[in-house]
mmJSON file of the N, C-alpha and C atoms, coordinates in Angstrom:
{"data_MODEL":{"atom_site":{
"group_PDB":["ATOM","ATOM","ATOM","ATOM","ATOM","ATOM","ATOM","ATOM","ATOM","ATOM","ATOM","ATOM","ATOM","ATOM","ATOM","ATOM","ATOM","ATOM","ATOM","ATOM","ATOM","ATOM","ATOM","ATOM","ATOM","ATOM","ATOM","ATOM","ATOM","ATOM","ATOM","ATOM","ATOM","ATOM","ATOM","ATOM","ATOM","ATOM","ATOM","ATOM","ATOM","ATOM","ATOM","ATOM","ATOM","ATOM","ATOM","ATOM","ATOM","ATOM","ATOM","ATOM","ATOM","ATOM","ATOM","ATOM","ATOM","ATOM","ATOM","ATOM","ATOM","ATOM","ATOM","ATOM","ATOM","ATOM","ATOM","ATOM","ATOM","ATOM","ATOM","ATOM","ATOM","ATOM","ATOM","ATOM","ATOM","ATOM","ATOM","ATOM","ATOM","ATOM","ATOM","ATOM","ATOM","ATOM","ATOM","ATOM","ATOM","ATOM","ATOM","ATOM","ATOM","ATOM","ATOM","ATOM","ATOM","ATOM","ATOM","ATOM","ATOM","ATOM","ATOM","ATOM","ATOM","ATOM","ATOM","ATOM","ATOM","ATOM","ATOM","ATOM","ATOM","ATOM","ATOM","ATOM","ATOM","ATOM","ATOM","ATOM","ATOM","ATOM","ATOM","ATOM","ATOM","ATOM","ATOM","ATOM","ATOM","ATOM","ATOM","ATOM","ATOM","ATOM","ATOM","ATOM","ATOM","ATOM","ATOM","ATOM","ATOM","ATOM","ATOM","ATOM","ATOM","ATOM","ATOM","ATOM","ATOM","ATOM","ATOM","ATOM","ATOM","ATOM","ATOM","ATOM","ATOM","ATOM","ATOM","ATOM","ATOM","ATOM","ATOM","ATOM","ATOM","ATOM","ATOM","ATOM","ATOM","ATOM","ATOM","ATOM","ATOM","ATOM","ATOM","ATOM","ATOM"],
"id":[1,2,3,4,5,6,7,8,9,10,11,12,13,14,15,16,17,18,19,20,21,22,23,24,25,26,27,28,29,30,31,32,33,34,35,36,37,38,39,40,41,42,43,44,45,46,47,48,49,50,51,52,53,54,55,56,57,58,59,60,61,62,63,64,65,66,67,68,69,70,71,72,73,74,75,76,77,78,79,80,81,82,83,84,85,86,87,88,89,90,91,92,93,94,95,96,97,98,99,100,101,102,103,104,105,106,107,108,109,110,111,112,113,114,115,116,117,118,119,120,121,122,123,124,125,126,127,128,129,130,131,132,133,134,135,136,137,138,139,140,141,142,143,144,145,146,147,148,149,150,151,152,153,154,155,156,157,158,159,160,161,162,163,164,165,166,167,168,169,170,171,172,173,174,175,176,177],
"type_symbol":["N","C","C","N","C","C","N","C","C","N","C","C","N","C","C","N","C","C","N","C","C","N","C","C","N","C","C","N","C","C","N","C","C","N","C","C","N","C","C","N","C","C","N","C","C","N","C","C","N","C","C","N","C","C","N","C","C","N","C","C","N","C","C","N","C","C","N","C","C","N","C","C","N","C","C","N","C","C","N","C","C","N","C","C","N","C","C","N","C","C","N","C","C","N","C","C","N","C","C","N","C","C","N","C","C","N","C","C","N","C","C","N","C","C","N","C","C","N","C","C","N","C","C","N","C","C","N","C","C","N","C","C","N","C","C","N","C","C","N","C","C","N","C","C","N","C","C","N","C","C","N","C","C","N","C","C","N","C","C","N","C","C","N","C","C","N","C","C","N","C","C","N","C","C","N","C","C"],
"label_atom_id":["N","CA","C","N","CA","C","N","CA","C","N","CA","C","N","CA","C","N","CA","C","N","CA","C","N","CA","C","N","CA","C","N","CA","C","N","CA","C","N","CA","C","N","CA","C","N","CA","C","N","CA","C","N","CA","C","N","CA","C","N","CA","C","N","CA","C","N","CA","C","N","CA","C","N","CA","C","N","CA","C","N","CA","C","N","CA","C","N","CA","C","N","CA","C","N","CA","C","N","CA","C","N","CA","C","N","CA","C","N","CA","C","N","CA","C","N","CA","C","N","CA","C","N","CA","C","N","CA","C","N","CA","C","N","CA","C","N","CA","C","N","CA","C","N","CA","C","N","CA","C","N","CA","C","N","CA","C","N","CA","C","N","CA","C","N","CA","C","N","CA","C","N","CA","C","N","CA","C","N","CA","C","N","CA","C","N","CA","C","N","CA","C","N","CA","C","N","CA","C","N","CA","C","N","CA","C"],
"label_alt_id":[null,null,null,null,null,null,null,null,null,null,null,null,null,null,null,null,null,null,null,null,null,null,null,null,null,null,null,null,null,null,null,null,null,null,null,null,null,null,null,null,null,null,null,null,null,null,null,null,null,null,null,null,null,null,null,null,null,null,null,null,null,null,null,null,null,null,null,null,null,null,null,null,null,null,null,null,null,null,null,null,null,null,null,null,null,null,null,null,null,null,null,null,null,null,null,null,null,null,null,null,null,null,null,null,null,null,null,null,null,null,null,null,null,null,null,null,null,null,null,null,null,null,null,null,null,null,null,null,null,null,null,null,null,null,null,null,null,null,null,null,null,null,null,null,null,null,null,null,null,null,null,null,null,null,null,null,null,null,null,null,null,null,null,null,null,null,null,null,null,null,null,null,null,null,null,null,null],
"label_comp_id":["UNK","UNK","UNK","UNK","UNK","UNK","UNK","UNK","UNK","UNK","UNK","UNK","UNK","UNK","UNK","UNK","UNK","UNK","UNK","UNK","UNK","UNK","UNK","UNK","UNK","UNK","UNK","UNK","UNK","UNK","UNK","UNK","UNK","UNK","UNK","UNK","UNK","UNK","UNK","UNK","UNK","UNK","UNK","UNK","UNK","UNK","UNK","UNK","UNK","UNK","UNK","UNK","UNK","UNK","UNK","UNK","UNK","UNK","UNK","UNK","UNK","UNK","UNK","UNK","UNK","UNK","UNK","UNK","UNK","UNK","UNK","UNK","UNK","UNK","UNK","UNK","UNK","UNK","UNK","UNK","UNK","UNK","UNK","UNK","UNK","UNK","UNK","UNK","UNK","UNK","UNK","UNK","UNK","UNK","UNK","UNK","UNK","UNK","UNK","UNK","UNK","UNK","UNK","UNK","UNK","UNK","UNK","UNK","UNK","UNK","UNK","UNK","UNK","UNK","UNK","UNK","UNK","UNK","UNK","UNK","UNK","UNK","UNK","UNK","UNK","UNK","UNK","UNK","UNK","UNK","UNK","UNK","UNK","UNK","UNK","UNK","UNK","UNK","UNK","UNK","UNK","UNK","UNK","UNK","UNK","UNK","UNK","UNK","UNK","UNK","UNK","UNK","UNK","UNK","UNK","UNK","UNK","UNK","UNK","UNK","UNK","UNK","UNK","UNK","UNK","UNK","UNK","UNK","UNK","UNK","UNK","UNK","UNK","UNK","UNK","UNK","UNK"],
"label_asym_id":["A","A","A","A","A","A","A","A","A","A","A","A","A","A","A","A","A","A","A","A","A","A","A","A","A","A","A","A","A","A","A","A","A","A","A","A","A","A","A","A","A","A","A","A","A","A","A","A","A","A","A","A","A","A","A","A","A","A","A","A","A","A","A","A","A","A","A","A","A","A","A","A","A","A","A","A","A","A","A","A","A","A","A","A","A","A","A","A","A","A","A","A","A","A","A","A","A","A","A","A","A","A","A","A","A","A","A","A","A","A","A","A","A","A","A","A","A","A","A","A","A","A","A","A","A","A","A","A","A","A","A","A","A","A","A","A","A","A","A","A","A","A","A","A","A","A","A","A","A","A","A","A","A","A","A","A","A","A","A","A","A","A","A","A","A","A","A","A","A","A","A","A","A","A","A","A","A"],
"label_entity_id":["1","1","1","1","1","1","1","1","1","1","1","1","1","1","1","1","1","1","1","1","1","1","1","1","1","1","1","1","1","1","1","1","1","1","1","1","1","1","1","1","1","1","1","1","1","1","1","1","1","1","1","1","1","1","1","1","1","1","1","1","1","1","1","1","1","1","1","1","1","1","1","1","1","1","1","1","1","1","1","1","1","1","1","1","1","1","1","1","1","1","1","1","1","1","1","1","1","1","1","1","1","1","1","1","1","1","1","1","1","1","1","1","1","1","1","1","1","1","1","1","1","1","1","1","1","1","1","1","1","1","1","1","1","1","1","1","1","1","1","1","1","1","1","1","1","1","1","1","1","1","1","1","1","1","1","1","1","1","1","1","1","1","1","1","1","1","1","1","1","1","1","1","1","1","1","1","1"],
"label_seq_id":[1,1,1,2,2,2,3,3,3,4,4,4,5,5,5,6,6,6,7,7,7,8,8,8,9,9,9,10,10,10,11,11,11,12,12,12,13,13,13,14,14,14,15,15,15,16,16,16,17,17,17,18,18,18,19,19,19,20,20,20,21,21,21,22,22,22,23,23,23,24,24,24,25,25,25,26,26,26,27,27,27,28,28,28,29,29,29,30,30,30,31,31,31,32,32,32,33,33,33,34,34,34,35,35,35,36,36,36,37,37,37,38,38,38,39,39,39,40,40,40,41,41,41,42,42,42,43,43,43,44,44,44,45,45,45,46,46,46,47,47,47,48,48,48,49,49,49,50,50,50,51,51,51,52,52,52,53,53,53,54,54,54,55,55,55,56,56,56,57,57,57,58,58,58,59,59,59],
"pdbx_PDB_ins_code":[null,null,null,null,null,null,null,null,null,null,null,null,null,null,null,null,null,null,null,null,null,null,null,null,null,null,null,null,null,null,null,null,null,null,null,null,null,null,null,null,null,null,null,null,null,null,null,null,null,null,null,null,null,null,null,null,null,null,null,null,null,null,null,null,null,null,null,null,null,null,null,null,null,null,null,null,null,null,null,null,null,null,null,null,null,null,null,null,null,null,null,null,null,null,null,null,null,null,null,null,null,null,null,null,null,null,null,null,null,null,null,null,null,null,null,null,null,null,null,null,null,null,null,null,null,null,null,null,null,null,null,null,null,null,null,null,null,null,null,null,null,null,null,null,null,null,null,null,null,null,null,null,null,null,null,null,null,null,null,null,null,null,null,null,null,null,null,null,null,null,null,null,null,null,null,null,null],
"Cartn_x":[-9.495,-8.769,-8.34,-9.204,-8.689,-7.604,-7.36,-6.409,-5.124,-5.284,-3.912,-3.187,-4.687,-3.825,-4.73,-4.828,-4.811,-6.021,-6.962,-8.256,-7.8,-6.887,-6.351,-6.494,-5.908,-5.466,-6.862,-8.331,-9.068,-9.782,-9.646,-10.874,-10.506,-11.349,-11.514,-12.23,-13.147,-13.91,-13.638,-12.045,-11.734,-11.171,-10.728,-10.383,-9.664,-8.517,-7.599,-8.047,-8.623,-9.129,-9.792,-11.023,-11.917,-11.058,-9.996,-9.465,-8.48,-9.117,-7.913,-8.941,-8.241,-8.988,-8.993,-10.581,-10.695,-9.725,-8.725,-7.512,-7.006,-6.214,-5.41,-5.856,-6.876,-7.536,-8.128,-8.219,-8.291,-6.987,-5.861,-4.277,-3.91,-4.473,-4.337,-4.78,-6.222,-6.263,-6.157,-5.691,-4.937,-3.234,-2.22,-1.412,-0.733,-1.811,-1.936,-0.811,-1.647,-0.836,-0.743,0.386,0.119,0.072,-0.793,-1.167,-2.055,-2.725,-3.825,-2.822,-2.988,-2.392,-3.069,-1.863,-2.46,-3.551,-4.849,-5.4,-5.657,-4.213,-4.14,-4.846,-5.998,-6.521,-7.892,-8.11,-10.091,-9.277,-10.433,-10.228,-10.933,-10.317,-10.962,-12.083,-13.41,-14.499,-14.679,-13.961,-14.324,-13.802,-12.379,-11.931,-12.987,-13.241,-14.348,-15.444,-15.915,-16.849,-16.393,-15.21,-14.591,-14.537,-14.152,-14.19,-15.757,-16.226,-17.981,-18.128,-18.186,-18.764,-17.845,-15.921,-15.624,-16.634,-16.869,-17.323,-18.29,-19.641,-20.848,-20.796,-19.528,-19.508,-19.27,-18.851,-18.408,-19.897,-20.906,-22.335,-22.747],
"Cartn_y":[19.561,18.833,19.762,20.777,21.731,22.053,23.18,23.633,22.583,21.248,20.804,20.166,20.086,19.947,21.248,21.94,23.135,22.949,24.057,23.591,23.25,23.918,23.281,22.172,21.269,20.295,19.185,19.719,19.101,19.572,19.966,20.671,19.785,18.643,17.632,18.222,19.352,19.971,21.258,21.083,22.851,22.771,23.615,23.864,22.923,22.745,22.177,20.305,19.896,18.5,18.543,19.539,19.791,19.559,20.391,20.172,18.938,18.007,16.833,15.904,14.834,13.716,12.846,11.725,10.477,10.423,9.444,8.679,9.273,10.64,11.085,10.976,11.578,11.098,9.903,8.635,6.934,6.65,7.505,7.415,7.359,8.916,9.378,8.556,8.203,7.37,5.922,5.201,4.107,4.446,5.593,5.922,6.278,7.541,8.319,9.604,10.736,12.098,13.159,13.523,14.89,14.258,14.563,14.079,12.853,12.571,11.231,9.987,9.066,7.819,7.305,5.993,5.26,4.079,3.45,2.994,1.89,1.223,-0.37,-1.166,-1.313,-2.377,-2.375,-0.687,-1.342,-1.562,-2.207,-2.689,-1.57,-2.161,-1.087,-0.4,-1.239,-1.119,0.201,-0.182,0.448,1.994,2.192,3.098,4.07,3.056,4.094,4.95,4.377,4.156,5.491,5.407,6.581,7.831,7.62,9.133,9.456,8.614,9.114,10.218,9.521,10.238,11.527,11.591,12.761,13.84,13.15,14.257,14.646,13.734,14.449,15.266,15.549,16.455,18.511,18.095,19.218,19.562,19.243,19.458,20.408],
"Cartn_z":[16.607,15.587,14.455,13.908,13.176,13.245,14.566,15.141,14.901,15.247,15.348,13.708,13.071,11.277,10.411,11.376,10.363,9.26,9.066,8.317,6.487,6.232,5.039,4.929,5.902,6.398,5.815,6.144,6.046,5.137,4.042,3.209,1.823,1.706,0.787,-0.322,-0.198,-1.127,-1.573,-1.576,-1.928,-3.117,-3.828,-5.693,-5.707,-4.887,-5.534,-5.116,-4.762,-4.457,-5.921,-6.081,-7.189,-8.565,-8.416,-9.729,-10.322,-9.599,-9.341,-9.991,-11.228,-11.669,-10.871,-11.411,-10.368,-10.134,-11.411,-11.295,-10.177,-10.403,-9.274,-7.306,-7.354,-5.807,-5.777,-6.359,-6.325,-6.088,-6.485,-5.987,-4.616,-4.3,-3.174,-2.175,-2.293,-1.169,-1.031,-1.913,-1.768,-1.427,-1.853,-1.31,-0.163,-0.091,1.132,0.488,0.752,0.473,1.852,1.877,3.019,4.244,5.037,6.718,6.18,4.431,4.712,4.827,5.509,5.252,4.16,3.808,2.869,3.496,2.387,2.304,1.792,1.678,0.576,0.843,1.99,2.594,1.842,1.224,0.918,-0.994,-1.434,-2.5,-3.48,-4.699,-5.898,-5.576,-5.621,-5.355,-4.336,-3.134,-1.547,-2.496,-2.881,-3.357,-4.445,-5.251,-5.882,-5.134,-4.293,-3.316,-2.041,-2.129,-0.806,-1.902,-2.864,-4.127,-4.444,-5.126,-4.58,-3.481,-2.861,-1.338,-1.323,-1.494,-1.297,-2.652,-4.076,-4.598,-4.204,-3.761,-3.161,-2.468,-1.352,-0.569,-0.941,-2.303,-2.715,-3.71,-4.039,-4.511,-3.307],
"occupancy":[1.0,1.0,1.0,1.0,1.0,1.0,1.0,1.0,1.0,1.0,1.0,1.0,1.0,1.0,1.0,1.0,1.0,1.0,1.0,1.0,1.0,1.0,1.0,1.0,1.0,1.0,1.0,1.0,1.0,1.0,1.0,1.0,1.0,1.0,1.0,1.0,1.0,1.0,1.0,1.0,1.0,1.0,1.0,1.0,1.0,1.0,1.0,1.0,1.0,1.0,1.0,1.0,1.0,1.0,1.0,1.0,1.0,1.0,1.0,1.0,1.0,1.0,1.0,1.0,1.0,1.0,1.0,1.0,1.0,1.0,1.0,1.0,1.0,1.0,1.0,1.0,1.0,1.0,1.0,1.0,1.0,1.0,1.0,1.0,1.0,1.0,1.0,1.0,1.0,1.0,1.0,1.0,1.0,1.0,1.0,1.0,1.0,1.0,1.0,1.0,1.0,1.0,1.0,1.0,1.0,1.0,1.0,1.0,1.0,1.0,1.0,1.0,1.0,1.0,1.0,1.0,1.0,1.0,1.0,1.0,1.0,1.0,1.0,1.0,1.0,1.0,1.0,1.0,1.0,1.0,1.0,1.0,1.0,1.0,1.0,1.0,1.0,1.0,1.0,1.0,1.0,1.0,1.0,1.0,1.0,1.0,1.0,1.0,1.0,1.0,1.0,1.0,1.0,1.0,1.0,1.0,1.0,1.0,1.0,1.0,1.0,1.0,1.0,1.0,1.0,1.0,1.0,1.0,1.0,1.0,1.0,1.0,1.0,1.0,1.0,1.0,1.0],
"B_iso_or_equiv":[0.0,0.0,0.0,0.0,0.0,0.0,0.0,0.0,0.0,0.0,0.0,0.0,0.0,0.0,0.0,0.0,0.0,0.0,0.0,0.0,0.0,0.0,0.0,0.0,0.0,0.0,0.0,0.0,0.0,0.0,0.0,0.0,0.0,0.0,0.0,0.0,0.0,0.0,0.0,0.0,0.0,0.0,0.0,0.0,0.0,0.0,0.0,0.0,0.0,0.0,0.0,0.0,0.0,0.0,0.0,0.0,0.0,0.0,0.0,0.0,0.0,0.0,0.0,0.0,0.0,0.0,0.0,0.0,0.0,0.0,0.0,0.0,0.0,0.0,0.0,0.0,0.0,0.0,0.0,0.0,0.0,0.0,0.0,0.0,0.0,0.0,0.0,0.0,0.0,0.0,0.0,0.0,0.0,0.0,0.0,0.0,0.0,0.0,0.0,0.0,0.0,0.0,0.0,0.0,0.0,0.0,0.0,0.0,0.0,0.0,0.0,0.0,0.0,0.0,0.0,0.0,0.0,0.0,0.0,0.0,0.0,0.0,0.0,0.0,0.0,0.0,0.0,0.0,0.0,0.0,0.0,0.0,0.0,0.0,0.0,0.0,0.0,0.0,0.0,0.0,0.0,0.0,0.0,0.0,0.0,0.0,0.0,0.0,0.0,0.0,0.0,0.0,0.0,0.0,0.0,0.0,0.0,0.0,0.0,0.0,0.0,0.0,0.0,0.0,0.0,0.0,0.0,0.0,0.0,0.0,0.0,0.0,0.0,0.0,0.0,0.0,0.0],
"pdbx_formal_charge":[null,null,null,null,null,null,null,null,null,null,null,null,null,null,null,null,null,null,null,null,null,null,null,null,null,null,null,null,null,null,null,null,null,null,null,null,null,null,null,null,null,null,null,null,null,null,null,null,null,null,null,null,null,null,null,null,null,null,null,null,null,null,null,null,null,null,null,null,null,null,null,null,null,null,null,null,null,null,null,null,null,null,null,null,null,null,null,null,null,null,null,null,null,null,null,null,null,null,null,null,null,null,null,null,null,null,null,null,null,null,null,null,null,null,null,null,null,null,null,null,null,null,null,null,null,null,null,null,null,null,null,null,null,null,null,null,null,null,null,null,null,null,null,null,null,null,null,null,null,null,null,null,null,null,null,null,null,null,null,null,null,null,null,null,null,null,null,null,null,null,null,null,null,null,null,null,null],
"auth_seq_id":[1,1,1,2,2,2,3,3,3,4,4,4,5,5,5,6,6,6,7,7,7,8,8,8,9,9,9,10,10,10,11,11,11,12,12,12,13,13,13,14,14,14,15,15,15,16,16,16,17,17,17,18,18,18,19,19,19,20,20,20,21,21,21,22,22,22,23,23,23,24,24,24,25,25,25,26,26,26,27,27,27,28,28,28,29,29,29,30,30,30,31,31,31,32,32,32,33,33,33,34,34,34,35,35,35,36,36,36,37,37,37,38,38,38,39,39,39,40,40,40,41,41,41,42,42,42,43,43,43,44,44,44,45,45,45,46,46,46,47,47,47,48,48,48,49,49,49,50,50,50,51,51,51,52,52,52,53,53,53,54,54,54,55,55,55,56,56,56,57,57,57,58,58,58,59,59,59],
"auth_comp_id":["UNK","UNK","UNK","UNK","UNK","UNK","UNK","UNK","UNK","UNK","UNK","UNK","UNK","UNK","UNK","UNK","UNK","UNK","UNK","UNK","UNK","UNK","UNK","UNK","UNK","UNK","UNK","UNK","UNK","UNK","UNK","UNK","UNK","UNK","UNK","UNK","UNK","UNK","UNK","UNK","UNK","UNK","UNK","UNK","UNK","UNK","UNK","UNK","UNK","UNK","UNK","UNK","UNK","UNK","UNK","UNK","UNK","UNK","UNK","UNK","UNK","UNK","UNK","UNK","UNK","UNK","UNK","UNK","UNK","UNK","UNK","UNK","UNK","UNK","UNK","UNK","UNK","UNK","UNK","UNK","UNK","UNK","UNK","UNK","UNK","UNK","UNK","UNK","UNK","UNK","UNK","UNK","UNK","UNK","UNK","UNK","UNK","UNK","UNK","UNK","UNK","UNK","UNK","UNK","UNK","UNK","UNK","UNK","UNK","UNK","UNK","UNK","UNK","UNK","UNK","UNK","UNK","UNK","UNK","UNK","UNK","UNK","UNK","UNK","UNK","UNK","UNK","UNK","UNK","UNK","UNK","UNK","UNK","UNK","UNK","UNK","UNK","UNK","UNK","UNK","UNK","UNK","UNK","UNK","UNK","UNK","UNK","UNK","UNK","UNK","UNK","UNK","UNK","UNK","UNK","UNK","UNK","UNK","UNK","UNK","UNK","UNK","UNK","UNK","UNK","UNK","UNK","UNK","UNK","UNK","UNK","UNK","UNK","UNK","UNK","UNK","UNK"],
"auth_asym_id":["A","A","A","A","A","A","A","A","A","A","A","A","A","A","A","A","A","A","A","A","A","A","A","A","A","A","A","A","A","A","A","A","A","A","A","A","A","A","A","A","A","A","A","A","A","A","A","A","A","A","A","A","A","A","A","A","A","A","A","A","A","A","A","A","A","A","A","A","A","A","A","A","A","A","A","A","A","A","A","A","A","A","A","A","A","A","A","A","A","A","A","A","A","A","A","A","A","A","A","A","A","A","A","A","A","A","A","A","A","A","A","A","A","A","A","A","A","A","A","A","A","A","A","A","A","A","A","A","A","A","A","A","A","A","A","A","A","A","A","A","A","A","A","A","A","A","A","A","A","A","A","A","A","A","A","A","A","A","A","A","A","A","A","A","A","A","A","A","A","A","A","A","A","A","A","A","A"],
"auth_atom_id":["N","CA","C","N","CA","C","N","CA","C","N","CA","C","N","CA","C","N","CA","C","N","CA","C","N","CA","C","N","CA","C","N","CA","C","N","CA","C","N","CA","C","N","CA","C","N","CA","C","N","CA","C","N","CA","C","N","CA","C","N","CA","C","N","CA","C","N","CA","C","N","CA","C","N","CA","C","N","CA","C","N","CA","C","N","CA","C","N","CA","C","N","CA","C","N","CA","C","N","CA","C","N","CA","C","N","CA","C","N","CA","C","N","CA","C","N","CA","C","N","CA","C","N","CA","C","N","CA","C","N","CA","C","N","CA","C","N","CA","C","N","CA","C","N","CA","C","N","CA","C","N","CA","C","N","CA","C","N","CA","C","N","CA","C","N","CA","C","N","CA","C","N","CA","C","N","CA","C","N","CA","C","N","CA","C","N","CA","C","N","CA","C","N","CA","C","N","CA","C","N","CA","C","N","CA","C"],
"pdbx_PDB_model_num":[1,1,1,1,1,1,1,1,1,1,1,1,1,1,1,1,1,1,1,1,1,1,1,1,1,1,1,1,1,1,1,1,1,1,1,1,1,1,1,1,1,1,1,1,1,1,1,1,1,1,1,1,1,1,1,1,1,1,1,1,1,1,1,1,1,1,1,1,1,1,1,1,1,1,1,1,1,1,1,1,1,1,1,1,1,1,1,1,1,1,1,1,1,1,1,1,1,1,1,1,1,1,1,1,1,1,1,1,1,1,1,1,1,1,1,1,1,1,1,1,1,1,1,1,1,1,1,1,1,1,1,1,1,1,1,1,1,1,1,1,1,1,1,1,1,1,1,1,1,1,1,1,1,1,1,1,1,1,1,1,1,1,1,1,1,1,1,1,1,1,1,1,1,1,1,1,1]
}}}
């Protein structure tokens, strides 16, 4: 899967994710940016809840 979107592609915990406010990635994934689709279906809550988890990953 790498290979076919490229590890860029997947690195949720790299500077430039890092240097991005909640607001902006609570955007993103209710939007969808790049290769992510959008996510209009989970609600506020779920959304907070999916940004959590991406920041823990970068600890």
């Amino acid at each position: 899967m790498a290979k076919l979107l490229g590890e860029k592609g997947l690195n949720i915990v790299g500077k430039e994710t890092n240097g991005k406010s909640d607001e902006q990635l609570i955007k993103i994934i209710a939007e969808g940016a790049g290769k992510m689709p959008a996510q209009k279906s989970l609600s506020k809550e779920e959304q907070k809840q999916a940004l959590g988890h991406v920041r823990s990953l970068a600890k």
